[in-house]
ROSELO-694449 format. One line per field, with one value per residue (C-alpha): residue in one letter; x, y, z. Coordinates in steps of 0.25 Angstrom, whole numbers. Example, Ala and Ser with C-alpha at 12.3 -4.5 7.8 and 13.67 -1.06 7.14 Angstrom:
residues 2
type a_s
xx 49_55
yy -18_-4
zz 31_29
end
This chain:
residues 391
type x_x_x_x_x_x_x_x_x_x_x_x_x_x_x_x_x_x_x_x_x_x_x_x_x_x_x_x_x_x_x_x_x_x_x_x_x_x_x_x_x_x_x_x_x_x_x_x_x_x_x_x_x_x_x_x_x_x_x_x_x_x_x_x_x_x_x_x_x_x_x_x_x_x_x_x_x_x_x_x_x_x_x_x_x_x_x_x_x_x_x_x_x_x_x_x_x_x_x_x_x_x_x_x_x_x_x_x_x_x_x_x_x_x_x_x_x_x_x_x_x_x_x_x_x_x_x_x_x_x_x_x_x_x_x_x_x_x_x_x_x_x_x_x_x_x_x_x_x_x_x_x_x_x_x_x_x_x_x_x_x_x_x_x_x_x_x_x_x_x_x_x_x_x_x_x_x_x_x_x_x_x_x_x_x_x_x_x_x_x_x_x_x_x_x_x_x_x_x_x_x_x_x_x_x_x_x_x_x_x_x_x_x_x_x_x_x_x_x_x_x_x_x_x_x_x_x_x_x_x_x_x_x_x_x_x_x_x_x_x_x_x_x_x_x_x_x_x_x_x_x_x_x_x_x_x_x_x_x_x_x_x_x_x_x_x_x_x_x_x_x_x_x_x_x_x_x_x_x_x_x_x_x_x_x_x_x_x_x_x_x_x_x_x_x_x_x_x_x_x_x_x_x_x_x_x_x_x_x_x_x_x_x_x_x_x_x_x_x_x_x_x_x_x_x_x_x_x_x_x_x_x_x_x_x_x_x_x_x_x_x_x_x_x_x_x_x_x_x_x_x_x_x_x_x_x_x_x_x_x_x_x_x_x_x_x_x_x_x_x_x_x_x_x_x_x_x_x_x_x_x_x_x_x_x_x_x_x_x_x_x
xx 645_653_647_658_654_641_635_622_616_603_599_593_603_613_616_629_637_647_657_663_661_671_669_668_664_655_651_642_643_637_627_611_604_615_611_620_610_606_620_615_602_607_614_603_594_600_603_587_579_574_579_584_577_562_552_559_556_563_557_563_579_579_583_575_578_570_581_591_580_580_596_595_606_612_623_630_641_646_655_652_660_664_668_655_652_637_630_618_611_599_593_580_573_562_551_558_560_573_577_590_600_611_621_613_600_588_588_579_582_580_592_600_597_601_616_617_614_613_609_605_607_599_591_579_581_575_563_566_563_551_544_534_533_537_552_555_546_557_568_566_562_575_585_576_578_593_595_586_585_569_565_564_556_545_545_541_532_524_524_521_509_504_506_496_487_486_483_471_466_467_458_449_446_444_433_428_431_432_430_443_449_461_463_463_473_482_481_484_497_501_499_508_519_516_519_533_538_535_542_553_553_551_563_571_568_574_588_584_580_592_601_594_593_608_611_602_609_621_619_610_618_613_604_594_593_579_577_567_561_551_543_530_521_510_501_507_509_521_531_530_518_519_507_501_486_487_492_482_471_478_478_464_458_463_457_444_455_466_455_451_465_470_483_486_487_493_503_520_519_516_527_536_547_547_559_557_566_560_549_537_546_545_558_549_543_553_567_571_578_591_588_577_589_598_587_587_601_601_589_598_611_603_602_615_618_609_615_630_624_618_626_640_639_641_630_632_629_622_622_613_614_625_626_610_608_620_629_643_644_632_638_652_645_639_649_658_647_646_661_661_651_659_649_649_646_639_633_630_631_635_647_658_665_653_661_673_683_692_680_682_696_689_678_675_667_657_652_638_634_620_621_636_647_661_670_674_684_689_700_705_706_715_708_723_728_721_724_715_720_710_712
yy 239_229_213_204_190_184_170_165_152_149_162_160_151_154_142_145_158_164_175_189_201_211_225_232_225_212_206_192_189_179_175_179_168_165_171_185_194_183_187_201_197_192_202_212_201_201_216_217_206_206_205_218_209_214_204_194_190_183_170_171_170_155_145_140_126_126_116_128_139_139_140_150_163_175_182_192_199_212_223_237_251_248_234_227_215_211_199_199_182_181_168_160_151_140_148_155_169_177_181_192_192_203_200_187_196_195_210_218_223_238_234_227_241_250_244_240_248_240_244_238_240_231_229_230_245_252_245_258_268_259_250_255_264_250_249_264_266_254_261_272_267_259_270_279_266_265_280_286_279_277_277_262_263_273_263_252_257_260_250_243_250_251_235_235_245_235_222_230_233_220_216_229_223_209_214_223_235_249_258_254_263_252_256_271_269_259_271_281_274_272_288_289_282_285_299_297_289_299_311_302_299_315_317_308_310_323_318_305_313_323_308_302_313_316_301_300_313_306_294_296_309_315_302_311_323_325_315_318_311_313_305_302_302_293_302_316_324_330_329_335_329_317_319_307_313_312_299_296_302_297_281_283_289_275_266_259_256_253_242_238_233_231_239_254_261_277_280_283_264_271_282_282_289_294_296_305_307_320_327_319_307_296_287_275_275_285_281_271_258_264_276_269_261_269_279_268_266_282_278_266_275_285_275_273_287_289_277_283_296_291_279_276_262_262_252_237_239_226_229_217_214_226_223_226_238_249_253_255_269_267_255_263_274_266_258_273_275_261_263_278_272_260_249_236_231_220_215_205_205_196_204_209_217_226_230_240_233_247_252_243_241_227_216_202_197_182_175_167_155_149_156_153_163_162_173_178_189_197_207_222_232_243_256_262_250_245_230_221_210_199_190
zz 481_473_471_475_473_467_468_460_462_454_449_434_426_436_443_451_449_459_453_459_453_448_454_441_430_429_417_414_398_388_379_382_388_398_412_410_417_427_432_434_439_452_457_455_459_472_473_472_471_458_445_435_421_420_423_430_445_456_450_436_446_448_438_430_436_450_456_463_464_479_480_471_475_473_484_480_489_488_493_497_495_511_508_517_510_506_503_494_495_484_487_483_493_491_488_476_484_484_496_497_508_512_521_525_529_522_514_506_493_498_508_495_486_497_498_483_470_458_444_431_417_409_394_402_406_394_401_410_399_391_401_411_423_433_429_430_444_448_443_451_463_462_460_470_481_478_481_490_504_508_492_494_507_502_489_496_506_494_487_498_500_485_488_500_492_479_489_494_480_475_489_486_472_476_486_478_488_483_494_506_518_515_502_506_519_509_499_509_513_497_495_508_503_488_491_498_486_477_487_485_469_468_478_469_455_451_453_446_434_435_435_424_413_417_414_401_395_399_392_381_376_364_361_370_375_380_392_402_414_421_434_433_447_445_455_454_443_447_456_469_472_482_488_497_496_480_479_489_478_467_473_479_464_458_469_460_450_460_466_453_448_463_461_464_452_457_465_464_461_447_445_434_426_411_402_389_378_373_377_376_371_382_382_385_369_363_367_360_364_366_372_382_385_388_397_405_408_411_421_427_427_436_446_446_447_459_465_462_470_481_485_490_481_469_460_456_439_432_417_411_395_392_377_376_385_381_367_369_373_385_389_391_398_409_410_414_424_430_431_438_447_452_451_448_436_431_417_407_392_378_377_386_375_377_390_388_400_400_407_419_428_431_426_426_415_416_404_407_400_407_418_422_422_417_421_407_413_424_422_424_415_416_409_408_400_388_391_398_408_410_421
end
């Protein structure tokens, strides 16, 4: 899947942009503070619908002058391996509501993620290794979407259920109910699709961890030796167990306190993932910037991995902040990897020398000042010659 031709129109301090990609490398440079990342924010914002920065909303997209925001737009086209051509249209009506279109037809964005895998590497990761259980539970339940066909469909059936379950607990709590047949067939039907969820994280998980601590070796090298990984299921105690009637027992034994705060506190919604550094050495307080960084881009490269696996297409790359997020030597190795996997890559940074060009046959570079971009370069490089022809 390659992206042939970009246009933004009031997205952040992008007032009016239109360039076209080159099919290896794609680079937006300049100083902090000039809308770099905004670059690569609209492209995953139209790939998914939400944004890779922590924190940020749908809301925080429109400029910060209201005059454009309801002509506010991102279409993307693209290419795939068998030449079809695809149209992505991100748009913003009235109301302040994004709306997405593929090929002119509303879509959803589990359509958008089964025909094109993206991944991210940004500052933010090492949130990954040191933040709480909510970014790795998303982590996973992305790359398990992206590669296993009805992962996405039991996901959503239960959180969809989880939903309904937390409405009638808040109604419970207002009325000052505690004994419901509601609440138990609402539980009932969580425990149901709770329990296939977690047949389907068990299924998958042992390649996942087999991937990753390959990956981590590989990149981390003598800097750790010991790495572990382990799930954690917040209903059983092992694997193995993905039993309806225990998460049934488990959901029911927390109903006072589940109506008393009106949100369900049990169930595979609270699962999670722990990486140690040595026995009894959790990553998440031992490891230090560095090394959480760089666990993270080992988790990220495992999706990449299970994408290369699994799909015909190889992933679209976005690579935000490069000078913050890797030294010399990482950013050389996953550079080699991007390259062996033929994706398209994009990134932002202060600095293109950052990039070693004999590592790519082709590139075009952008340099952003307030939001508008200037192409910088485009050129070929030949990796047998050791001249460089801009042009």
């Amino acid at each position: 899947m390659k992206i042939t031709r970009v246009q933004i129109r009031s997205f952040r301090n992008i007032k009016e942009s239109s360039y076209i990609p080159n099919d290896e490398l794609n680079g937006f440079w300049g100083e902090n503070g000039q809308g770099k990342t905004n670059y690569l924010e609209a492209l995953y914002a139209s790939f998914r619908l939400k944004s890779f920065r922590p924190y940020c909303s749908k809301s925080d997209w429109f400029p910060s002058n209201d005059e454009q925001i309801e002509n506010s737009k991102i279409q993307i086209d693209l290419i795939d391996s068998r030449g079809l051509e695809i149209q992505l249209l991100l748009i913003s009506d009235e109301q302040k509501r994004w709306k997405l279109f593929y090929n002119g037809k509303k879509a959803s964005i589990a359509r958008i993620r089964e025909l094109i895998p993206i991944i991210v590497f940004s500052p933010d990761d090492h949130s990954l290794i040191r933040g709480g259980p909510e970014g790795r539970r998303e982590f996973i339940d992305e790359l398990f979407t992206d590669v296993a066909p009805g992962y996405g469909e039991v996901l959503s059936r239960y959180q969809r259920t989880i939903k309904q379950r937390n409405e009638l607990l808040k109604r419970l709590r207002r009325e000052e109910i505690y004994e419901s047949d509601e609440l138990i067939n609402w539980t009932r039907v969580c425990a149901r699709e709770g329990a296939e969820l977690c047949r389907l994280r068990e299924e998958l998980w042992p390649e996942f961890k087999q991937s990753f601590l390959k990956i981590s070796h590989e990149i981390l090298g003598e800097r750790l030796k010991d790495i572990h990984i382990s799930f954690h299921n917040d209903v059983f105690e092992k694997m193995g167990a993905h039993n309806e009637s225990m998460i049934f027992s488990a959901l029911m034994d927390e109903k006072m306190k589940d109506i008393a705060t009106g949100w369900t506190h049990r169930g595979p919604h609270r699962d999670d993932f722990l990486i140690s550094i040595a026995e009894d050495s959790l990553a998440k307080t031992h490891a230090s910037q560095s090394q959480a960084r760089l666990l993270a881009l080992a988790l990220k490269w495992t999706h990449a991995e299970f994408l290369r696996r699994q799909r015909d297409e190889p992933g679209i790359f976005l690579i935000d902040d490069l000078s913050s997020e890797l030294d010399a030597v990482h950013r050389d190795q996953l550079f080699s990897r991007i390259i062996k996997h033929s994706g398209q890559l994009f990134l932002s940074g202060t600095e293109h020398s950052l990039v070693d060009l004999k590592d790519f046959s082709d590139y075009t570079y952008w340099e952003v000042q307030k939001g508008r971009i200037q192409q910088l370069k485009h050129g070929k490089y030949s990796r047998i010659s050791t001249t460089q022809r801009c042009l």
